[in-house]
C-alpha positions as CSV (number, residue, x, y, z in Angstrom):
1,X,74.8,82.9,58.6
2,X,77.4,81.4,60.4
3,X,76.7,79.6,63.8
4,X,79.7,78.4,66.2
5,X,79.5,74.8,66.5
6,X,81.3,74.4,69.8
7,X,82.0,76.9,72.5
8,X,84.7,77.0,74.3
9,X,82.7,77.5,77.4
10,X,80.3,74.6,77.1
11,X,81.6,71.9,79.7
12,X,81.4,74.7,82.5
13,X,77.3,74.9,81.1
14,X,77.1,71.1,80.9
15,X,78.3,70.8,85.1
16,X,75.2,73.3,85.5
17,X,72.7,71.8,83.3
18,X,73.6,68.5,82.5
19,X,75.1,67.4,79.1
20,X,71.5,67.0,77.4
21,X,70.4,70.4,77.9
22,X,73.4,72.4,76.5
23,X,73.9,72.4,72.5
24,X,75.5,74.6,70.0
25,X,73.2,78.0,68.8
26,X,71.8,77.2,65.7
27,X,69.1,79.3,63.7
28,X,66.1,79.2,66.0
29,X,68.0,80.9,68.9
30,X,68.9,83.9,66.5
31,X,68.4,87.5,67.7
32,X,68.1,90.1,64.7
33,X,70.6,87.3,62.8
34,X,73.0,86.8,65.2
35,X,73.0,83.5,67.1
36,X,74.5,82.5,70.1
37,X,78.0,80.5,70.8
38,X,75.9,78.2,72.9
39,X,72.2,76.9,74.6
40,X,71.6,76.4,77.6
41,X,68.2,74.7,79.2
42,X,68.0,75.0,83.2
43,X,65.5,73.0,84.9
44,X,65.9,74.8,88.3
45,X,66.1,77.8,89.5
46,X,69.5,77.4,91.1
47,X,70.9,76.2,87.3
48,X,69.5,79.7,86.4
49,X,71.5,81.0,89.2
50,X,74.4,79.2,87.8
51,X,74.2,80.0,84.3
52,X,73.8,83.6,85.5
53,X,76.6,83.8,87.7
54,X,78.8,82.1,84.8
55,X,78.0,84.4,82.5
56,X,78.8,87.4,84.6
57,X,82.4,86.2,85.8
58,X,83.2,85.4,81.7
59,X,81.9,88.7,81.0
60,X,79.5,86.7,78.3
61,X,76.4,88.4,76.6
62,X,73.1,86.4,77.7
63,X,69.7,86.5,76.2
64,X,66.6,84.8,77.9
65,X,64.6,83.0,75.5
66,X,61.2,81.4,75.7
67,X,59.0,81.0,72.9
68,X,60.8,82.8,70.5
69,X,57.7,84.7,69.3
70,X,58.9,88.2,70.2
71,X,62.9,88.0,69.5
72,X,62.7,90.8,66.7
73,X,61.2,93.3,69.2
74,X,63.7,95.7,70.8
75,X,66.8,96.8,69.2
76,X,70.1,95.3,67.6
77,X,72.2,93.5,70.9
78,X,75.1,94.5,71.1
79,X,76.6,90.7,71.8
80,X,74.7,88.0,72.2
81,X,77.3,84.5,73.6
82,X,74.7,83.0,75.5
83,X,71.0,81.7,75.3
84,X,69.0,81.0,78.0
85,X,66.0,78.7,77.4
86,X,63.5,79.2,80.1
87,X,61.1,76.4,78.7
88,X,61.9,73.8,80.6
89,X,60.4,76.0,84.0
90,X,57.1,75.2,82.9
91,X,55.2,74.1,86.2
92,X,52.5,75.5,88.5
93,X,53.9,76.7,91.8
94,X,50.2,77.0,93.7
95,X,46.5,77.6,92.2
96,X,44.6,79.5,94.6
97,X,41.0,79.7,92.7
98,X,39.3,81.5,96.3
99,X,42.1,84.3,96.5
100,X,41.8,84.7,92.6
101,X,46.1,84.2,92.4
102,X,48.5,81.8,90.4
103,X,52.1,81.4,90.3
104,X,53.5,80.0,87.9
105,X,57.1,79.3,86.3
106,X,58.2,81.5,83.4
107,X,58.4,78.8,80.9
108,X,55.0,77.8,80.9
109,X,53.0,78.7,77.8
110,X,50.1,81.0,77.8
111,X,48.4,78.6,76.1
112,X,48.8,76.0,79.1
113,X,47.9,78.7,81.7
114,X,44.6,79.3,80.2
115,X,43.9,75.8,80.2
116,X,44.9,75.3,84.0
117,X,43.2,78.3,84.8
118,X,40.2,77.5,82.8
119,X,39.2,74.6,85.0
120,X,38.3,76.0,87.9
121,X,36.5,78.8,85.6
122,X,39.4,81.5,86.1
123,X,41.8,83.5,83.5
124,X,44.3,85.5,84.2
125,X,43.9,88.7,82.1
126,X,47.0,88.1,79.5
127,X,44.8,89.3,75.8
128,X,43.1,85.8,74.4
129,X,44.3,86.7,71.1
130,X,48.0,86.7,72.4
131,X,49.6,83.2,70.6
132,X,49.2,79.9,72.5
133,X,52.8,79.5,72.1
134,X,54.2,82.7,74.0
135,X,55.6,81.8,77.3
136,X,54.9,83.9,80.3
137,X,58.6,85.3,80.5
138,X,58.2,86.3,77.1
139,X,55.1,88.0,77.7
140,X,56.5,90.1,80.0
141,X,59.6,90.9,79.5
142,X,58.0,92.2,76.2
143,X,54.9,93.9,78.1
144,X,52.7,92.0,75.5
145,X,49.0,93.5,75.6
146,X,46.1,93.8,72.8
147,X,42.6,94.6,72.3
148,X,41.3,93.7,76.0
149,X,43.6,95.8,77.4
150,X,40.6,98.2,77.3
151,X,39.1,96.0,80.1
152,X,41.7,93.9,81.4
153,X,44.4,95.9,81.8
154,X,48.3,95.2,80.9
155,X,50.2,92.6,82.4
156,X,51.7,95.4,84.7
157,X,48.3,95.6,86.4
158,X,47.3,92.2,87.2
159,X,50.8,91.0,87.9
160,X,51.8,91.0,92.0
161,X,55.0,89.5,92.1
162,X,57.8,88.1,90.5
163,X,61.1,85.7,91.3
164,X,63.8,87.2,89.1
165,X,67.7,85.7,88.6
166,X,70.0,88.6,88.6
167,X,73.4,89.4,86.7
168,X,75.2,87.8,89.0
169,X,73.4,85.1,89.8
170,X,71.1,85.5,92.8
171,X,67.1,84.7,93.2
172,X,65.4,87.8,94.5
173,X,61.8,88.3,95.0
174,X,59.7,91.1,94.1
175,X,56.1,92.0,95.0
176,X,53.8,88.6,97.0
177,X,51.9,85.9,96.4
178,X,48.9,87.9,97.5
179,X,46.7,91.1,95.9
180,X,47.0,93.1,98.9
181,X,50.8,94.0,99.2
182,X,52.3,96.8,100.4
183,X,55.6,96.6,101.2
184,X,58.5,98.0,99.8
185,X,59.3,98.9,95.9
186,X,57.2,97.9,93.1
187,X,59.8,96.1,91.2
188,X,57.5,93.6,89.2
189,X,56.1,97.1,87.0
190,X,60.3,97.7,86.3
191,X,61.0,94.4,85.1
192,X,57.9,94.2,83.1
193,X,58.5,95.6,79.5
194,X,62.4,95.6,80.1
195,X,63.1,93.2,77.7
196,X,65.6,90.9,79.6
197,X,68.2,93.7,80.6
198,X,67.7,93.7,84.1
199,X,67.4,90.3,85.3
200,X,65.6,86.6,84.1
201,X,62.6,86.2,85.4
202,X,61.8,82.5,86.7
203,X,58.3,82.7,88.4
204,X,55.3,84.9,88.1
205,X,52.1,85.7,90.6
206,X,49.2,86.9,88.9
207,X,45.3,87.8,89.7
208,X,43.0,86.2,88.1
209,X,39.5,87.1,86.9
210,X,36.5,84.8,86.5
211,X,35.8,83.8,83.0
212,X,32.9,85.5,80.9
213,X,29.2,83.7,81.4
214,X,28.7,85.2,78.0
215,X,31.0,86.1,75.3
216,X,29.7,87.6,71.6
217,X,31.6,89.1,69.1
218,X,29.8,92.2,66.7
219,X,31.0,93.6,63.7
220,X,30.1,96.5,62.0
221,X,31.3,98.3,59.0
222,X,32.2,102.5,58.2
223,X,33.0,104.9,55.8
224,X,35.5,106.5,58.1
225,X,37.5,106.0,60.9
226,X,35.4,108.6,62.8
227,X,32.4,107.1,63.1
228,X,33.8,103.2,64.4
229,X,36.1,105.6,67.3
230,X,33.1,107.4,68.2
231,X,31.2,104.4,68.7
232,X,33.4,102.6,71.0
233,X,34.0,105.6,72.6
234,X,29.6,105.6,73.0
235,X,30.0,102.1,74.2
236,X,32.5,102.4,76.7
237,X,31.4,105.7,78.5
238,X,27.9,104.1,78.8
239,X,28.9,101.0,80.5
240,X,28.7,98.2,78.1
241,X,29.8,94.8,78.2
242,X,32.7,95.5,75.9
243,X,35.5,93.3,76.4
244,X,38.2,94.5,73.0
245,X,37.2,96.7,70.3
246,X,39.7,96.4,67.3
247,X,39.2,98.7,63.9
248,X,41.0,97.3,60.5
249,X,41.0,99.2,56.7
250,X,40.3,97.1,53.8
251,X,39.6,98.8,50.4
252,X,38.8,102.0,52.1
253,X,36.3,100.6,54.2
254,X,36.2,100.6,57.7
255,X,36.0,97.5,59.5
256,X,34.9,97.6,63.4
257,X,35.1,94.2,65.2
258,X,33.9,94.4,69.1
259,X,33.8,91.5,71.6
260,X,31.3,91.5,74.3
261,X,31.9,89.6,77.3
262,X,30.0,89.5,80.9
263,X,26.7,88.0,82.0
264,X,24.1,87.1,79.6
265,X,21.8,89.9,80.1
266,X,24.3,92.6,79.7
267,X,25.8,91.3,76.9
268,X,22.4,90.9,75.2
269,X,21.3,94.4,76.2
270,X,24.7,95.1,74.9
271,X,24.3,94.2,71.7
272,X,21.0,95.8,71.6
273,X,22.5,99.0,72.2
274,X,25.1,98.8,69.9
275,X,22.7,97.5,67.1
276,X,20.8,101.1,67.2
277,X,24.0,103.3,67.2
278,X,25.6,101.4,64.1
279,X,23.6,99.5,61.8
280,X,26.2,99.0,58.7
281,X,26.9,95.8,57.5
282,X,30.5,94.6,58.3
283,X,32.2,94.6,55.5
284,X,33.6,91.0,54.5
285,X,36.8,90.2,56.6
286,X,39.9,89.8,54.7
287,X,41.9,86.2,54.4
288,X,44.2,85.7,57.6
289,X,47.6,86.4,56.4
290,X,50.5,84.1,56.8
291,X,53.3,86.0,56.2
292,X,54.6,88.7,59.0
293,X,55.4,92.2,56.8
294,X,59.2,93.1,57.3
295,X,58.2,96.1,59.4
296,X,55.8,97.1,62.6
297,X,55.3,99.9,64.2
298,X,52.8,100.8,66.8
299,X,51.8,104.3,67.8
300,X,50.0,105.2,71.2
301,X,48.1,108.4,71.3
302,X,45.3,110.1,72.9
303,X,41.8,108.1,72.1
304,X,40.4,111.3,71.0
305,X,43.2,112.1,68.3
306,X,43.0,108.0,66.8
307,X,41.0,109.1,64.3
308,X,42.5,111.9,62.8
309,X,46.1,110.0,62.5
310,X,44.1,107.5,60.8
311,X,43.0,109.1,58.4
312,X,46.6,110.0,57.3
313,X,47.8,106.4,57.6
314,X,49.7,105.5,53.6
315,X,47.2,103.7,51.9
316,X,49.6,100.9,51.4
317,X,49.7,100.3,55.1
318,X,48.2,97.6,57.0
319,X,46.5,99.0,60.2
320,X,45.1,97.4,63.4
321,X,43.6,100.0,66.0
322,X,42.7,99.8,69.5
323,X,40.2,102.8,69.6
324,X,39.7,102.3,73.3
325,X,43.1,102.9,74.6
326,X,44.5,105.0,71.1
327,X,47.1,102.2,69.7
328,X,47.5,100.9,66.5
329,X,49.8,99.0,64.2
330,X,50.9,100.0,61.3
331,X,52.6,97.6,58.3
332,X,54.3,99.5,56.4
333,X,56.2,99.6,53.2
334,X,60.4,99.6,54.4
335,X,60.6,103.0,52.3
336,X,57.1,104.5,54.1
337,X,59.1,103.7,57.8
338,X,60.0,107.8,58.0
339,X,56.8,109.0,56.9
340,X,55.0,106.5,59.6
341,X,57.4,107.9,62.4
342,X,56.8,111.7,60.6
343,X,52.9,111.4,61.1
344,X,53.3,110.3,64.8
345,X,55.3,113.1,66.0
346,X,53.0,115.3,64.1
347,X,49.6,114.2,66.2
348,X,52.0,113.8,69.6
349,X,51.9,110.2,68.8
350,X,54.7,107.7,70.5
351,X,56.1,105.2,67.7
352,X,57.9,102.1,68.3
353,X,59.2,99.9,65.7
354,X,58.2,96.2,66.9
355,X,59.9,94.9,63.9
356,X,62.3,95.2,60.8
357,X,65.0,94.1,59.2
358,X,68.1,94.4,61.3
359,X,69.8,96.5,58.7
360,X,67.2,99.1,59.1
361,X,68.0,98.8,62.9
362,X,71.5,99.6,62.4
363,X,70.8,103.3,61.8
364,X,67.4,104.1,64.4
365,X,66.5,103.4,67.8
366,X,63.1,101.4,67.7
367,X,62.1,103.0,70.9
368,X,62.2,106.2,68.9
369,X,63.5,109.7,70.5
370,X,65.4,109.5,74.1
371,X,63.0,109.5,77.1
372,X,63.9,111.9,79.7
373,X,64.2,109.2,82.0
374,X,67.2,107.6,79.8
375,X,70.2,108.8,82.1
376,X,68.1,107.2,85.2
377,X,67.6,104.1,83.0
378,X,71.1,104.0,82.1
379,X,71.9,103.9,86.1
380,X,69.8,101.5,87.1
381,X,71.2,99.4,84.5
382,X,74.3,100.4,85.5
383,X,73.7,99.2,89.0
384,X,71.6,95.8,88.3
385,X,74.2,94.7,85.7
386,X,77.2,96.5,86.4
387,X,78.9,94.1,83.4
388,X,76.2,94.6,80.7
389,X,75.4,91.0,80.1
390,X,71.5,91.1,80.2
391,X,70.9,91.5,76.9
392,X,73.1,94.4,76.0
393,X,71.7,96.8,73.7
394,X,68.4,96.2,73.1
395,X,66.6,98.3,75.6
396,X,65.6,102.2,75.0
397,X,68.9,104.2,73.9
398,X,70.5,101.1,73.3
399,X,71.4,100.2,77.0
């Protein structure tokens, strides 16, 4: 891979940044193997502003970054000149533990919020088994959710408002700093999950939710997929204390492992419950693996068809399912990729590709078939970046 060594643009990013905080792209600011011309670190917002407006008169391709965790999600860019590195916005704006809100700036680490949050016994409702590492810009302009979605919701529902730089260069607000807010467009739920292409987001309000009293994890084993889905789906109609419920395949056996989370005496009457409906011994979990597989997908579908598309998953495949809300990812072999995306459209399924090797990308969008909604998409791209530098190309139908 080659990587520019000096851009021709960096002195007018060192009068916005300073010189210590602009550097030549280098390997970990690659998107899908291309890297950048040049990095740039703001420490304000109005350096974001700068950068921004910059970028848009030079017509020059700009990706946010953060944490770098989730850079192979979305599909190939189109350019890519510029990389914003949000990291350095890293500080609590206000911590309001009685109206159960935080803002924060998008740089700061999940990891660090739950650990600010966690002192006055509060968490906002990001999954706990999202990395420590992922920043909160990264989160959502991802739309990063797992197991406890179930319970907690996705970011979309526990997020109020937003500060986001557009295109060209201006700080707009979106949504409050408070839960009950009314007025006007709820743009926070557009910018979520847009990957970048619409504007950088700087600062986020969130609610927040009083951490568990009690907290147990269950596991159970199956011979099927049926029997673990039906279970959850038991648990969850009757009002248990179920906080994430996530079903794995080993060696043909079915492994079911359920967190529990509320006060003590629901979560012990809980487990009770549980204990009666599904008695199997877990079967032993397998060794964490290190390595990421060279391809992802994940495919939503209706809770009640989970099982049966299952049960048709390649053997080969590495699955993780949700049961309680019908998702689950799938590592496949590179050569099983059209059979995964076959057995989706067969049970109505939705597939994305979350990752693979960019030569695969060349040839598919990962979002799958158009959306209706893609020549609306395409004007409101249109119309927030008129001059395509957010991120070109990696949003559904290649915007």
């Amino acid at each position: 891979m080659t990587v520019v060594k000096q851009a021709s643009f960096a002195p007018e990013l060192t009068a916005i940044a300073g010189r210590a905080n602009v550097s030549p792209g280098s390997d970990a600011d690659t998107v899908d193997g291309i890297a950048p011309k040049s990095v740039v670190l703001p420490g304000s917002y109005d350096e974001v502003c700068g950068v921004l407006r910059y970028a848009n008169d030079e017509r020059l391709a700009l990706i946010a970054l953060g944490g770098r965790l989730h850079t192979a999600f979305g599909n190939l860019p189109s350019r890519y000149d510029l990389a914003l590195d949000v990291t350095r916005l890293d500080q609590v704006v206000e911590f309001e533990p009685a109206d159960l809100t935080i803002t924060v700036q998008a740089g700061m680490t999940l990891g660090a919020l739950r650990r600010v949050t966690a002192e006055s016994r509060m968490m906002v409702p990001f999954d706990q088994t999202l990395p420590d590492g992922a920043t909160v810009a990264g989160a959502l302009a991802a739309a990063i959710s797992g197991p406890s979605r179930m319970s907690l919701g996705a970011p979309r529902d526990f997020t109020i408002g937003m500060r986001v730089v557009t295109a060209d260069g201006r700080l707009t607000r979106a949504g409050g700093r408070v839960v009950k807010n009314v007025a006007g467009y709820d743009l926070c739920k557009l910018y979520i999950g847009s990957l970048g292409t619409l504007g950088v987001i700087v600062e986020a309000t969130f609610k927040t939710v009083p951490l568990p009293r009690a907290e147990q994890p269950l596991a159970f084993g199956f011979r099927d997929a049926t029997g673990a889905c039906a279970l959850v789906t038991r648990a969850t109609s009757s009002g248990l204390a179920l906080r994430s419920a996530v079903l794995t395949r080993e060696d043909n056996v079915w492994r079911l492992e359920l967190v529990l989370a509320g006060m003590p005496d629901a979560v012990n009457r809980s487990i009770g419950e549980l204990k009666q409906r599904a008695d199997d011994p877990p079967p032993p979990a397998s060794d964490q693996r290190t390595d990421a597989a060279p391809i992802a997908a994940r495919l939503s579908v209706l809770p009640a068809r989970l099982s049966a598309l299952l049960a048709e998953v390649p053997q080969d495949a590495h699955i993780e399912a949700h049961p309680a809300t019908g998702i689950v990812r799938i590592e496949p072999a590179i050569d099983s990729l059209s059979s995964v995306r076959s057995l989706a459209s067969k049970h109505n399924a939705t597939c994305v590709i979350e990752r693979c090797p960019p030569e695969v990308k060349r040839d598919i969008d990962v979002f799958g078939k158009a959306p209706p909604s893609l020549e609306l998409m395409r004007a409101i791209k249109r119309e927030w970046d008129p001059n395509s530098v957010l991120s070109p190309g990696r949003m559904v139908g290649k915007i």
